[in-house]
PDB file of N, CA, C, O and CB in Angstrom:
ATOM      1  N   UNK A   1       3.517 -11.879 -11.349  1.00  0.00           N
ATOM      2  CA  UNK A   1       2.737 -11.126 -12.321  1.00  0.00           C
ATOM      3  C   UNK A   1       1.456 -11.859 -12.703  1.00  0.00           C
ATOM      4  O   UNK A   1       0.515 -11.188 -13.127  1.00  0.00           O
ATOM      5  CB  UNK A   1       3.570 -10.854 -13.562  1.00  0.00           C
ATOM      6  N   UNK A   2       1.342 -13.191 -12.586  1.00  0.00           N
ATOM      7  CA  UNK A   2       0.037 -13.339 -12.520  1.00  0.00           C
ATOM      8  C   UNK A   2      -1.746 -13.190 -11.996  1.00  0.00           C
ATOM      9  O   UNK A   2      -2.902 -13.562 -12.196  1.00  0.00           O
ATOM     10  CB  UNK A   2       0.310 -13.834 -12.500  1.00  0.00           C
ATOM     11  N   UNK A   3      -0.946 -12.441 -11.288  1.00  0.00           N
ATOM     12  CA  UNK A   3      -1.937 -11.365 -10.486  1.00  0.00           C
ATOM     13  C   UNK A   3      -2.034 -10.125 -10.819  1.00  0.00           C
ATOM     14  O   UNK A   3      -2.501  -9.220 -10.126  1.00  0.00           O
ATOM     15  CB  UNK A   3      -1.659 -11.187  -9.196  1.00  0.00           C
ATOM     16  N   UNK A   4      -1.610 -10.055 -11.852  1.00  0.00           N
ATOM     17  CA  UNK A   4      -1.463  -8.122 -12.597  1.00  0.00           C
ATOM     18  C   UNK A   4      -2.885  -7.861 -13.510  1.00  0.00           C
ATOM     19  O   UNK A   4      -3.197  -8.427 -14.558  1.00  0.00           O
ATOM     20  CB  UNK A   4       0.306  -7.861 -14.152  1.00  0.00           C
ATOM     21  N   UNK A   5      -3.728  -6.697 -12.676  1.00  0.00           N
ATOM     22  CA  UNK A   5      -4.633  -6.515 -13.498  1.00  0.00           C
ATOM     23  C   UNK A   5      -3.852  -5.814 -14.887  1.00  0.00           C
ATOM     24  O   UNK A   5      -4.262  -4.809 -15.468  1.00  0.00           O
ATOM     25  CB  UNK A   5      -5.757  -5.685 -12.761  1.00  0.00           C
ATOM     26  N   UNK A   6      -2.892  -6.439 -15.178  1.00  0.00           N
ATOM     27  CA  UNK A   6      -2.781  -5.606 -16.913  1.00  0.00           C
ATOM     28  C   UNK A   6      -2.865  -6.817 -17.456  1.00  0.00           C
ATOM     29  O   UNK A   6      -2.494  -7.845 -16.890  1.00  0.00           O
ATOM     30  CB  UNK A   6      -1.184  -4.597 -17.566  1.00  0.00           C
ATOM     31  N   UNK A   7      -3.406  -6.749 -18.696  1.00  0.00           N
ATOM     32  CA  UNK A   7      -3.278  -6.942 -20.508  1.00  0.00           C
ATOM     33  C   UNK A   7      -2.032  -7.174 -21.236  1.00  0.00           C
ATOM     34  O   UNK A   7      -1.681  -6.425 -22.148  1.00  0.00           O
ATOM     35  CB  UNK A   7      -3.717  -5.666 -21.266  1.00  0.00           C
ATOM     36  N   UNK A   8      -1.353  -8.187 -20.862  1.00  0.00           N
ATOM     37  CA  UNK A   8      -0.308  -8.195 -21.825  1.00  0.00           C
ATOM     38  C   UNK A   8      -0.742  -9.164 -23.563  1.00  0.00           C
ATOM     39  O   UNK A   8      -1.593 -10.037 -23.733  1.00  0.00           O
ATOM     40  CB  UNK A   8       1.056  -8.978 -20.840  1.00  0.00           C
ATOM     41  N   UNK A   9       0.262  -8.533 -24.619  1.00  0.00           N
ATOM     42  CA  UNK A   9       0.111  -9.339 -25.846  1.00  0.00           C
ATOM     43  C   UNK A   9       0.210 -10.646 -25.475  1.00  0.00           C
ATOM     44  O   UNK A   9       0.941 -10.954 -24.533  1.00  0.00           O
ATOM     45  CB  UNK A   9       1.081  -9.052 -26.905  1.00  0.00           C
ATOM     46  N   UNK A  10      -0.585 -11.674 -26.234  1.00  0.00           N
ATOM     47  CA  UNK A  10      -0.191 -12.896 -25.901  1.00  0.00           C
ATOM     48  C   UNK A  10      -0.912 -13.728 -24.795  1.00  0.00           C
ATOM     49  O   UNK A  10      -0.628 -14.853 -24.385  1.00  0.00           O
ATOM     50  CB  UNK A  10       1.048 -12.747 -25.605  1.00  0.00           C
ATOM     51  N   UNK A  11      -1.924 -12.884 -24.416  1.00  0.00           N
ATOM     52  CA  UNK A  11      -2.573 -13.767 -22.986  1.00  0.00           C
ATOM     53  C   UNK A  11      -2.461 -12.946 -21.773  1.00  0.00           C
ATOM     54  O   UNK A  11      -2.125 -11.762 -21.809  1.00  0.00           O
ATOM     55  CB  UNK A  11      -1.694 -15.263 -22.576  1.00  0.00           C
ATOM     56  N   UNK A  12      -2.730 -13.549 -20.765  1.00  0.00           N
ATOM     57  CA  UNK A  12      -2.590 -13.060 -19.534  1.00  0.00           C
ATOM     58  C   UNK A  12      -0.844 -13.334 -19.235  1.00  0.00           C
ATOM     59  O   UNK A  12      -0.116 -14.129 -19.830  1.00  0.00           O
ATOM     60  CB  UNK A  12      -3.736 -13.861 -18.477  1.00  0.00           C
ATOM     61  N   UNK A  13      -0.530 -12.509 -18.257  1.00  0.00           N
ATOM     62  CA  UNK A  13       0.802 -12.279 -17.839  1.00  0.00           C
ATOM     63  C   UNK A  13       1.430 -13.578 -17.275  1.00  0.00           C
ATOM     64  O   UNK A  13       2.614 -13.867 -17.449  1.00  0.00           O
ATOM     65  CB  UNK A  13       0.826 -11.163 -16.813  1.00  0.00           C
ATOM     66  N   UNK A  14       0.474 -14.401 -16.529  1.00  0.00           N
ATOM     67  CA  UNK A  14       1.043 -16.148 -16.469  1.00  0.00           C
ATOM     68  C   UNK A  14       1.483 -16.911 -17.659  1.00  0.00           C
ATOM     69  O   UNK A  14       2.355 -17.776 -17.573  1.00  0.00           O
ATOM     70  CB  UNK A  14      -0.109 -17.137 -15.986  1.00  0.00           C
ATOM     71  N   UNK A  15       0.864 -16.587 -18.825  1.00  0.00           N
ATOM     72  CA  UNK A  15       1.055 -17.116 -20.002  1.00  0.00           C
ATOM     73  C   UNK A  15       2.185 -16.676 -21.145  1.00  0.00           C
ATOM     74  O   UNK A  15       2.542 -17.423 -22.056  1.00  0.00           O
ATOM     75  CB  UNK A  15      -0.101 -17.006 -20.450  1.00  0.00           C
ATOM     76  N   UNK A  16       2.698 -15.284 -20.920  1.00  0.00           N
ATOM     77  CA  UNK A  16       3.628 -14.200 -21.412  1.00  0.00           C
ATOM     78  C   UNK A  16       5.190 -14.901 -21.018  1.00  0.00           C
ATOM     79  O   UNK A  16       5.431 -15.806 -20.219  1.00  0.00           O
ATOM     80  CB  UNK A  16       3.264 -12.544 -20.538  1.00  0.00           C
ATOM     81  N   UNK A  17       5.936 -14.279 -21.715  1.00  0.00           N
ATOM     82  CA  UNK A  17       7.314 -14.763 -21.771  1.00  0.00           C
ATOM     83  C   UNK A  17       7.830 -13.373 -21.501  1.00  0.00           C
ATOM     84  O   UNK A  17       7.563 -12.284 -22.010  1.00  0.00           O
ATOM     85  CB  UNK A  17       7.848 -15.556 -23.211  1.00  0.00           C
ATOM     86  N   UNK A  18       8.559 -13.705 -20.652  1.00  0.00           N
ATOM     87  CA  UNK A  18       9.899 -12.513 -20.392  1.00  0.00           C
ATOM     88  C   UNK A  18       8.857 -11.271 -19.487  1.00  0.00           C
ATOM     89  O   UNK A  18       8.842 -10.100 -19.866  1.00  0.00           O
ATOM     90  CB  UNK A  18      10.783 -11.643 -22.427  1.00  0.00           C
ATOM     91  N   UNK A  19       8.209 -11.647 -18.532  1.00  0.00           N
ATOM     92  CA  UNK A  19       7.631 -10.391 -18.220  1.00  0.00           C
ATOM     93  C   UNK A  19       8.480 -10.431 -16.984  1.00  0.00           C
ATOM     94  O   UNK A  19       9.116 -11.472 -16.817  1.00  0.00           O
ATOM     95  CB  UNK A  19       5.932 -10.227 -18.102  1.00  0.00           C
ATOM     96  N   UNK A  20       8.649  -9.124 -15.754  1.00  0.00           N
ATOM     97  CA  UNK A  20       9.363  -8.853 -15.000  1.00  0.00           C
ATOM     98  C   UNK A  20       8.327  -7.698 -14.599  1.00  0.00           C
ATOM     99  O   UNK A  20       7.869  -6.886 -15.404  1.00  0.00           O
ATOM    100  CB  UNK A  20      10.774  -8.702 -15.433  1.00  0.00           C
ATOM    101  N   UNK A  21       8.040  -7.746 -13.283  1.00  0.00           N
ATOM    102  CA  UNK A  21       7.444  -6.781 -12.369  1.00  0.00           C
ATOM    103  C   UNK A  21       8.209  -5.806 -11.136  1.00  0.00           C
ATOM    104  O   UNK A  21       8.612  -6.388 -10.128  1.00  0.00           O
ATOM    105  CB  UNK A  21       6.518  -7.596 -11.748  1.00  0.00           C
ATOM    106  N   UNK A  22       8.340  -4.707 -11.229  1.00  0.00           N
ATOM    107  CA  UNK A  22       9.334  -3.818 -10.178  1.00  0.00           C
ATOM    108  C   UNK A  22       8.235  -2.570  -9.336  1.00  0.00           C
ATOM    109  O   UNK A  22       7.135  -2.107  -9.638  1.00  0.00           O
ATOM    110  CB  UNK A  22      10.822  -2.826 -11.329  1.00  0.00           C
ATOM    111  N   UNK A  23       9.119  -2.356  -8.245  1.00  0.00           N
ATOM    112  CA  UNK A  23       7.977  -2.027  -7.542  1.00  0.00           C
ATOM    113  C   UNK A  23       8.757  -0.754  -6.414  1.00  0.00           C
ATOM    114  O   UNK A  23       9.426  -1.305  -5.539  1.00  0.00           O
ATOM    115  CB  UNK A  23       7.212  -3.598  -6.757  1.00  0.00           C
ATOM    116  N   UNK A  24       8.756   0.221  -6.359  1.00  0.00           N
ATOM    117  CA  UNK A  24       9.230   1.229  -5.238  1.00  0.00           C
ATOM    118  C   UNK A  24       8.715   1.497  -3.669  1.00  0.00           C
ATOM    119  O   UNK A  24       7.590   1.997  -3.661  1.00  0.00           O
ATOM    120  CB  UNK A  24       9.031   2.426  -5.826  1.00  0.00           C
ATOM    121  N   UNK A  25       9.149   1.330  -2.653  1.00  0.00           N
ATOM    122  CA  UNK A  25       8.737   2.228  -1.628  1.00  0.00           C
ATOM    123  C   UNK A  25       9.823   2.935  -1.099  1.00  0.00           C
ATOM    124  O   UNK A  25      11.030   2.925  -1.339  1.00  0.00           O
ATOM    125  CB  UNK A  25       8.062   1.580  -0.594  1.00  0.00           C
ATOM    126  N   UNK A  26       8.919   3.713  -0.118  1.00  0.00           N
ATOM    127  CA  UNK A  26       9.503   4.804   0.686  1.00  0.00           C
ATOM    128  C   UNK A  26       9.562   4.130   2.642  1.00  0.00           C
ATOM    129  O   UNK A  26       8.719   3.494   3.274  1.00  0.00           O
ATOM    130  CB  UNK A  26       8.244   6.426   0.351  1.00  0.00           C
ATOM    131  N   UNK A  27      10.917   4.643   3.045  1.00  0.00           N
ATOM    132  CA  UNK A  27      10.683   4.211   4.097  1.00  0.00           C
ATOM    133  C   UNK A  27       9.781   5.109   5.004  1.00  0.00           C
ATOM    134  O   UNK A  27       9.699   6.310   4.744  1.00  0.00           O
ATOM    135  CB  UNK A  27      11.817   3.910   4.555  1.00  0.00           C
ATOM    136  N   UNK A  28       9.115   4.580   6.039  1.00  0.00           N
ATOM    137  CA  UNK A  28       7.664   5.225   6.824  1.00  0.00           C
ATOM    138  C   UNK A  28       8.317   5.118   7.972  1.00  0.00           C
ATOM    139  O   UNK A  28       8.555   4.028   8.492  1.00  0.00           O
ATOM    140  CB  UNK A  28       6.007   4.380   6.804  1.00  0.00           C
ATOM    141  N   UNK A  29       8.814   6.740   8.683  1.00  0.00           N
ATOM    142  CA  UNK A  29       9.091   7.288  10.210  1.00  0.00           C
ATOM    143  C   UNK A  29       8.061   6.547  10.613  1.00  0.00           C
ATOM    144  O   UNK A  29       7.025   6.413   9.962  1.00  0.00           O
ATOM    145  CB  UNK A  29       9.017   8.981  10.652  1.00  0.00           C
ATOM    146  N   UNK A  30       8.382   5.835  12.114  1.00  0.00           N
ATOM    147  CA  UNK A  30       7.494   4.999  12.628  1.00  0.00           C
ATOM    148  C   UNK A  30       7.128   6.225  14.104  1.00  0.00           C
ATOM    149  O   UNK A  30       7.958   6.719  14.868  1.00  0.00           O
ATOM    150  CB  UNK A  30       8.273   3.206  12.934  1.00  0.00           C
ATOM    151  N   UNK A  31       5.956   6.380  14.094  1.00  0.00           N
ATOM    152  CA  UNK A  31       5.128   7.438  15.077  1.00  0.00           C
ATOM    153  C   UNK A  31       4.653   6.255  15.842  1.00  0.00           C
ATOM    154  O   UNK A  31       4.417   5.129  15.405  1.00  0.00           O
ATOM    155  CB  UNK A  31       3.765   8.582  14.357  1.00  0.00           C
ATOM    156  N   UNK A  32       4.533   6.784  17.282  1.00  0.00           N
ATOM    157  CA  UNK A  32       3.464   6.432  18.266  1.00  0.00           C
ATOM    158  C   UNK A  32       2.205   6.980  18.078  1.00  0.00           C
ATOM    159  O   UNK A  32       1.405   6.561  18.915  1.00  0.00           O
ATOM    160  CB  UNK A  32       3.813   6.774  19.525  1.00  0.00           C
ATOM    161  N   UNK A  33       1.681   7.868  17.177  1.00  0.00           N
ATOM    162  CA  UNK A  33       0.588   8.347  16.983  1.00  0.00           C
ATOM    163  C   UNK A  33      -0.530   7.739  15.669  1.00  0.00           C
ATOM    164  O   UNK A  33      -1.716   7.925  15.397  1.00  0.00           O
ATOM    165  CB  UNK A  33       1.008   9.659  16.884  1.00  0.00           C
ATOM    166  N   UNK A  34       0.785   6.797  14.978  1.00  0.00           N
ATOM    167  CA  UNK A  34       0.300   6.397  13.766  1.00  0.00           C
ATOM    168  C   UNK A  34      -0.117   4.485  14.458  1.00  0.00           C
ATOM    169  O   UNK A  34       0.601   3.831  15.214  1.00  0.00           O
ATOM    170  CB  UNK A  34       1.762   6.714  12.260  1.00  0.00           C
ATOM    171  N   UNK A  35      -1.570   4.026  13.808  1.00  0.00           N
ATOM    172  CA  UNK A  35      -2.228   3.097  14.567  1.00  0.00           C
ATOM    173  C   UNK A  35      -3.569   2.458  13.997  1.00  0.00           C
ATOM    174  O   UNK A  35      -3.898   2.809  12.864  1.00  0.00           O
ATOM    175  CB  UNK A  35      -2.467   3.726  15.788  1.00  0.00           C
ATOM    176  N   UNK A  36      -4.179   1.769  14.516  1.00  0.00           N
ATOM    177  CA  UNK A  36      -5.357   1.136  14.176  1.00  0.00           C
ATOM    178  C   UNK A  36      -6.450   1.107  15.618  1.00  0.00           C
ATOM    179  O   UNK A  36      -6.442   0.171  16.417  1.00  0.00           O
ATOM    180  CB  UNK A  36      -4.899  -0.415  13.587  1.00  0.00           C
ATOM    181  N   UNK A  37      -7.226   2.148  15.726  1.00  0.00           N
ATOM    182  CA  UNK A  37      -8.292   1.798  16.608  1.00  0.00           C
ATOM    183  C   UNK A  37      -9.571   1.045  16.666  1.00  0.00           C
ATOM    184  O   UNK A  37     -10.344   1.170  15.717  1.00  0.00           O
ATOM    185  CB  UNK A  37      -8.582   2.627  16.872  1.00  0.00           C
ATOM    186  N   UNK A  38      -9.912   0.214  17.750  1.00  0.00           N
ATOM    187  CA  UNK A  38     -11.198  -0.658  17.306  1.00  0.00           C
ATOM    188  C   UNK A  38     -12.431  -0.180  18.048  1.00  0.00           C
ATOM    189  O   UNK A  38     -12.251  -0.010  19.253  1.00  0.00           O
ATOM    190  CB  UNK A  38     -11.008  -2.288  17.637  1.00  0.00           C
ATOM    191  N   UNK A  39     -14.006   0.147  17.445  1.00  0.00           N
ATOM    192  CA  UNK A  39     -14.731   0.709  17.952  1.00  0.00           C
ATOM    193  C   UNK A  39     -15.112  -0.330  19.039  1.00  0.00           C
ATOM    194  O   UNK A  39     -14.926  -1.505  18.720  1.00  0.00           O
ATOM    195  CB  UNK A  39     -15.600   1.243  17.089  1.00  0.00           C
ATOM    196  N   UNK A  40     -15.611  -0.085  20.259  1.00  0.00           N
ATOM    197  CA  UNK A  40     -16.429  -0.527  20.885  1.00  0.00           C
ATOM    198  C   UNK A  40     -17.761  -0.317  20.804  1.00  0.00           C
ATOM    199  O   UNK A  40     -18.421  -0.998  21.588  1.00  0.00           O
ATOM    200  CB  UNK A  40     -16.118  -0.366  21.728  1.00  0.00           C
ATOM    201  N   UNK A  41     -18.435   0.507  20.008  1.00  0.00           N
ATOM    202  CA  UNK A  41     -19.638   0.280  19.746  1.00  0.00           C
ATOM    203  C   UNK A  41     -20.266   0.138  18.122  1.00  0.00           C
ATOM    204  O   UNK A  41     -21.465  -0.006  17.885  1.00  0.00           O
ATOM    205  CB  UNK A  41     -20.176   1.270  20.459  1.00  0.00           C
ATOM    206  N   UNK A  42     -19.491   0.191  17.372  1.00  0.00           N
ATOM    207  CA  UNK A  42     -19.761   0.529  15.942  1.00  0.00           C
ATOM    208  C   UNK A  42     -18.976  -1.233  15.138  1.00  0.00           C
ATOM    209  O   UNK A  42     -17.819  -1.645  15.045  1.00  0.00           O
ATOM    210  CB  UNK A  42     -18.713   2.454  15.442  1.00  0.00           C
ATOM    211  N   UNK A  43     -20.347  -1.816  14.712  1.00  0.00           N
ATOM    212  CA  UNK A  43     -19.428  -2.866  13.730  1.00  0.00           C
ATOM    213  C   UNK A  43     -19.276  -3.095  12.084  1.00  0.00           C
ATOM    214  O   UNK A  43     -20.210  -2.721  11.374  1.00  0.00           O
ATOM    215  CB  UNK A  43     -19.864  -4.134  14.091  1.00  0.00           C
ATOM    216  N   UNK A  44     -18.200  -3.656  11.530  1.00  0.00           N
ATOM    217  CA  UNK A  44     -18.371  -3.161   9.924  1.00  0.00           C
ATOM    218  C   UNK A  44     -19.096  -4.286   9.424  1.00  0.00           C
ATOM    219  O   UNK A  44     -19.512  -5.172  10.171  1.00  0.00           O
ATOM    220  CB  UNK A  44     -16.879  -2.898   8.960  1.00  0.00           C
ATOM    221  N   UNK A  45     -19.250  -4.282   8.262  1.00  0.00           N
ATOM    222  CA  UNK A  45     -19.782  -5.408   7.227  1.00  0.00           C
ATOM    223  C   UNK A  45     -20.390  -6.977   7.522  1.00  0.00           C
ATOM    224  O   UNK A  45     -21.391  -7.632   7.230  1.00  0.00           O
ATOM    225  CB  UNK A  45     -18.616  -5.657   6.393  1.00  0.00           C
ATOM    226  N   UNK A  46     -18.705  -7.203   8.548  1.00  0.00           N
ATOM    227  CA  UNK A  46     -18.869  -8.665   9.026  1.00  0.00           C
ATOM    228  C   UNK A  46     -19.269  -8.912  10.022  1.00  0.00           C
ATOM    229  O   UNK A  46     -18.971 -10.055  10.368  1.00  0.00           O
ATOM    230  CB  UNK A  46     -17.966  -9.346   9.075  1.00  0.00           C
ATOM    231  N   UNK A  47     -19.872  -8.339  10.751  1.00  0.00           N
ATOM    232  CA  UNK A  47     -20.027  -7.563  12.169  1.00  0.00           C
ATOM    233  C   UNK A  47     -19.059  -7.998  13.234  1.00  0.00           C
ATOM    234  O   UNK A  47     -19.339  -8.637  14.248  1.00  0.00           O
ATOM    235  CB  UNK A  47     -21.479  -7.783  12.798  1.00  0.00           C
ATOM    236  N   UNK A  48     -17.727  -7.504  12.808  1.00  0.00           N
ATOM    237  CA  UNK A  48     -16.224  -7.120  13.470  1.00  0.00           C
ATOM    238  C   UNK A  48     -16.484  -5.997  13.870  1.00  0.00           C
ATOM    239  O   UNK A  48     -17.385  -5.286  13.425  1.00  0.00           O
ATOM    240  CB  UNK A  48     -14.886  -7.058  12.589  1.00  0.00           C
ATOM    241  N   UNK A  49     -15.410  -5.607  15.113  1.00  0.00           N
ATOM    242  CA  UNK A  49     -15.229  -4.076  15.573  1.00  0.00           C
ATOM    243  C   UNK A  49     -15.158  -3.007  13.936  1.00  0.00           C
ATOM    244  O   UNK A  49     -14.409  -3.359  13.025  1.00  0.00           O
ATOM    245  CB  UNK A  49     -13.418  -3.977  16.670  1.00  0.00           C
ATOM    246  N   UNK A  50     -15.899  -1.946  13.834  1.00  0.00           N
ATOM    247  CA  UNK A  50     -15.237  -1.107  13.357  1.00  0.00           C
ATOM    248  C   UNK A  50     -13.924  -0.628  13.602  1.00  0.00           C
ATOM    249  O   UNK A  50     -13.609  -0.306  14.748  1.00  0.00           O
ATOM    250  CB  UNK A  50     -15.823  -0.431  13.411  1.00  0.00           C
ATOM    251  N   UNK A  51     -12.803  -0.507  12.288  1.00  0.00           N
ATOM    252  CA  UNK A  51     -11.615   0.127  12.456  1.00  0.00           C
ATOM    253  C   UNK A  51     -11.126   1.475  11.795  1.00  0.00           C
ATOM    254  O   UNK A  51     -11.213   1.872  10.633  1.00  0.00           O
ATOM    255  CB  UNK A  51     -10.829  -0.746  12.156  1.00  0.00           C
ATOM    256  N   UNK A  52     -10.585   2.041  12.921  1.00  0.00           N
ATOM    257  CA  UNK A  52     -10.375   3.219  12.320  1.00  0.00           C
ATOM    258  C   UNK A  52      -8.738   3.282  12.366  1.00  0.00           C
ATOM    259  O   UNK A  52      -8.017   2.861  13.270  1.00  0.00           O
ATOM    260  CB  UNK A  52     -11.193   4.433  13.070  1.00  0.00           C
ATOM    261  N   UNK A  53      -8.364   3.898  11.194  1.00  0.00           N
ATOM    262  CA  UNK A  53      -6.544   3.864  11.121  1.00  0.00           C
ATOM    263  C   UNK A  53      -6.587   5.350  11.260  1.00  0.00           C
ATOM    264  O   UNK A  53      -7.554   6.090  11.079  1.00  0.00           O
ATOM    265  CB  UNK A  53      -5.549   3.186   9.428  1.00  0.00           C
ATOM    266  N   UNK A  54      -5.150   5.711  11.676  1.00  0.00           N
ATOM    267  CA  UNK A  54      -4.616   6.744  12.397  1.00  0.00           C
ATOM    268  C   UNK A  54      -3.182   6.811  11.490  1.00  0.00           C
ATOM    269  O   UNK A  54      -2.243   6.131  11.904  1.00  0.00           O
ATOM    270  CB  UNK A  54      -4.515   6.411  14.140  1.00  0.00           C
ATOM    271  N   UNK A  55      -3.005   7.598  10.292  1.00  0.00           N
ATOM    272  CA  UNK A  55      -1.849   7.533   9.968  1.00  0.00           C
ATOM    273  C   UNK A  55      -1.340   8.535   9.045  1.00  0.00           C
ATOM    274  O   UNK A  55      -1.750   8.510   7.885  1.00  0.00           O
ATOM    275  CB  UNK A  55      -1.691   6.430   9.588  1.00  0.00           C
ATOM    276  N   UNK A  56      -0.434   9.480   9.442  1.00  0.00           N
ATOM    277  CA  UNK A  56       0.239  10.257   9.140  1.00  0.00           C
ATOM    278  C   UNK A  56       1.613  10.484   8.487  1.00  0.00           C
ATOM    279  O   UNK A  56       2.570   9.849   8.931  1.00  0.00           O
ATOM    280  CB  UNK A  56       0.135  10.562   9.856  1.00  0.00           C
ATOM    281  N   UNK A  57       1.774  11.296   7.518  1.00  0.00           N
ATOM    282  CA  UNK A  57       3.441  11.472   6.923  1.00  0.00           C
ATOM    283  C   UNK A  57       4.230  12.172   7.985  1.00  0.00           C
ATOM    284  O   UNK A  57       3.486  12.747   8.779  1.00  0.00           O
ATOM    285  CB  UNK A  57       3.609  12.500   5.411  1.00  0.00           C
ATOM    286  N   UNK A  58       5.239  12.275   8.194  1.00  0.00           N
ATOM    287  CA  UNK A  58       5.674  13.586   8.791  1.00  0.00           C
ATOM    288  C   UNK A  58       7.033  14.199   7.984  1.00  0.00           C
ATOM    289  O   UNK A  58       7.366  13.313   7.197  1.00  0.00           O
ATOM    290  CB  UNK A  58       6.015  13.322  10.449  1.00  0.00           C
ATOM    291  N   UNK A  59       7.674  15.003   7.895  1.00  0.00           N
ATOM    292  CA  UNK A  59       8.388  15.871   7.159  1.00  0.00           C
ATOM    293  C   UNK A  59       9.528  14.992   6.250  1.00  0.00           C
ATOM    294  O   UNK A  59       9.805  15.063   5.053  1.00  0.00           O
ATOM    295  CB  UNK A  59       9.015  16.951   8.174  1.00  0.00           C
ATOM    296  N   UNK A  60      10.121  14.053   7.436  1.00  0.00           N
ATOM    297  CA  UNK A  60      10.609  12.893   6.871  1.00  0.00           C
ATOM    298  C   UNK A  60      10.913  12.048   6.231  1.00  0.00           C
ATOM    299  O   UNK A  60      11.940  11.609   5.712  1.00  0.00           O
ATOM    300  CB  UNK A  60      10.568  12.610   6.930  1.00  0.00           C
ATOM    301  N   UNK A  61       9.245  11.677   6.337  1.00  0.00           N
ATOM    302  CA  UNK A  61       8.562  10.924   4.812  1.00  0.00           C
ATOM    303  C   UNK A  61       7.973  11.493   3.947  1.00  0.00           C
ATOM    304  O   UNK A  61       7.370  10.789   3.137  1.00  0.00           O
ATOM    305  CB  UNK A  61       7.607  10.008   4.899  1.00  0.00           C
ATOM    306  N   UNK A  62       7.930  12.927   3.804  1.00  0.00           N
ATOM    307  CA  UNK A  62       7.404  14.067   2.916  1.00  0.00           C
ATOM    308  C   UNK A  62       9.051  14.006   1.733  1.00  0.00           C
ATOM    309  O   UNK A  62       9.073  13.678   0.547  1.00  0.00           O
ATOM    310  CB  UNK A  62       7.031  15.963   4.127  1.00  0.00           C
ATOM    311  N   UNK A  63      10.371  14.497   2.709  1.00  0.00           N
ATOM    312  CA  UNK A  63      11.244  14.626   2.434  1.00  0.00           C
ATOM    313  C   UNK A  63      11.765  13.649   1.320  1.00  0.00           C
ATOM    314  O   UNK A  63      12.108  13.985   0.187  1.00  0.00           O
ATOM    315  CB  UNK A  63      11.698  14.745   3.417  1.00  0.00           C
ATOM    316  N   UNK A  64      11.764  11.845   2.065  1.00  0.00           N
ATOM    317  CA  UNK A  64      12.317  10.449   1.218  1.00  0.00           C
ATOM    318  C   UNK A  64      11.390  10.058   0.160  1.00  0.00           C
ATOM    319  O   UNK A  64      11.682   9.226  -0.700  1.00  0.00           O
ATOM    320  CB  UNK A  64      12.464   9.068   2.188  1.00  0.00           C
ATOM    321  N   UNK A  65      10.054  10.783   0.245  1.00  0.00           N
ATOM    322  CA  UNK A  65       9.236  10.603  -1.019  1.00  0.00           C
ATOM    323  C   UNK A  65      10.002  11.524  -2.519  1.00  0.00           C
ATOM    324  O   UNK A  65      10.357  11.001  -3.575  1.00  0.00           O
ATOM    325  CB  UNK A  65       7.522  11.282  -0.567  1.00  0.00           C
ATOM    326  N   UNK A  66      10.069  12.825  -2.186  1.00  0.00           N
ATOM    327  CA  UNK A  66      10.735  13.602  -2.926  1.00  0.00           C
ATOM    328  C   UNK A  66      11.946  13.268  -3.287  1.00  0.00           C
ATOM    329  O   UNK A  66      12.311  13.621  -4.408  1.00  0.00           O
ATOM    330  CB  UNK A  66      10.766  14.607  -2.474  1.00  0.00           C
ATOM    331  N   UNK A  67      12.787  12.573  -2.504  1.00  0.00           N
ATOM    332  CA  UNK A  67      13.800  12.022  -2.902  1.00  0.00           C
ATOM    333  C   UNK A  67      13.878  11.114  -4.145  1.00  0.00           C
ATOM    334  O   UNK A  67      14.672  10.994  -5.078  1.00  0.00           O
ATOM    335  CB  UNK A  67      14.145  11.483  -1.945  1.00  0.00           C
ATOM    336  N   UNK A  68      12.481  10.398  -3.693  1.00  0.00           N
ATOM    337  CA  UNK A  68      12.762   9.153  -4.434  1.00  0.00           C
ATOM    338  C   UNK A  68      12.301   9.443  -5.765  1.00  0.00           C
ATOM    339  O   UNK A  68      12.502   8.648  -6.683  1.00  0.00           O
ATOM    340  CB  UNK A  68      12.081   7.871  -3.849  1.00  0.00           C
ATOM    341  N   UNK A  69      11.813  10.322  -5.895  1.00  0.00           N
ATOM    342  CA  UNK A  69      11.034  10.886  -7.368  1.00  0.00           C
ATOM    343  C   UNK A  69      12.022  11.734  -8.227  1.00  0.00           C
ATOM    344  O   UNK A  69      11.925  12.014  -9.422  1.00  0.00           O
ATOM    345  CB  UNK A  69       9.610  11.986  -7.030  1.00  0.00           C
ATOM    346  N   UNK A  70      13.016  12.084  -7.320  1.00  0.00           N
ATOM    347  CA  UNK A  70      14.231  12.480  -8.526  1.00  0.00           C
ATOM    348  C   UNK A  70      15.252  11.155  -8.766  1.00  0.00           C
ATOM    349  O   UNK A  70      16.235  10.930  -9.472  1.00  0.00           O
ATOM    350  CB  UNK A  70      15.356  13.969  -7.908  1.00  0.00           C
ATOM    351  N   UNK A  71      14.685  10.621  -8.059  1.00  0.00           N
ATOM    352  CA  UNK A  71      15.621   9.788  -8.551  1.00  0.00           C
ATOM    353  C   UNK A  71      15.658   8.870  -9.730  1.00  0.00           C
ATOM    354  O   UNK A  71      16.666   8.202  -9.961  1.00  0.00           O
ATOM    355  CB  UNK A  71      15.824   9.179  -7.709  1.00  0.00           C
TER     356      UNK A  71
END
């Protein structure tokens, strides 16, 4: 938690007593379609390949999201 952009009473969250951080995911159907492509002609910021991500839900993970929200 010392890395938590929140505001706790008392200081920053390194300095706080009794704090506890929790955290959810969903598991992600693993696709052959889902990916990271690198441009060959286009570079970003650092002048690295441009990247383009490729990534999709599919019914699956539409489904275990909903799950997890009633829960």
């Amino acid at each position: 938690m010392d890395i938590s952009p929140l505001q706790l009473d008392g200081g920053t969250a390194h300095e706080a007593k009794h704090v506890v951080g929790t955290g959810w995911s969903c598991r992600k159907e693993i696709c052959f379609e889902d990916g990271i492509e690198f441009s060959e002609t286009e570079q970003d910021h650092f002048s690295m390949p441009k990247m383009k991500i490729r990534y999709a839900l599919t019914e699956a993970d539409h489904a275990g999201m909903a799950a997890a929200m009633c829960e």
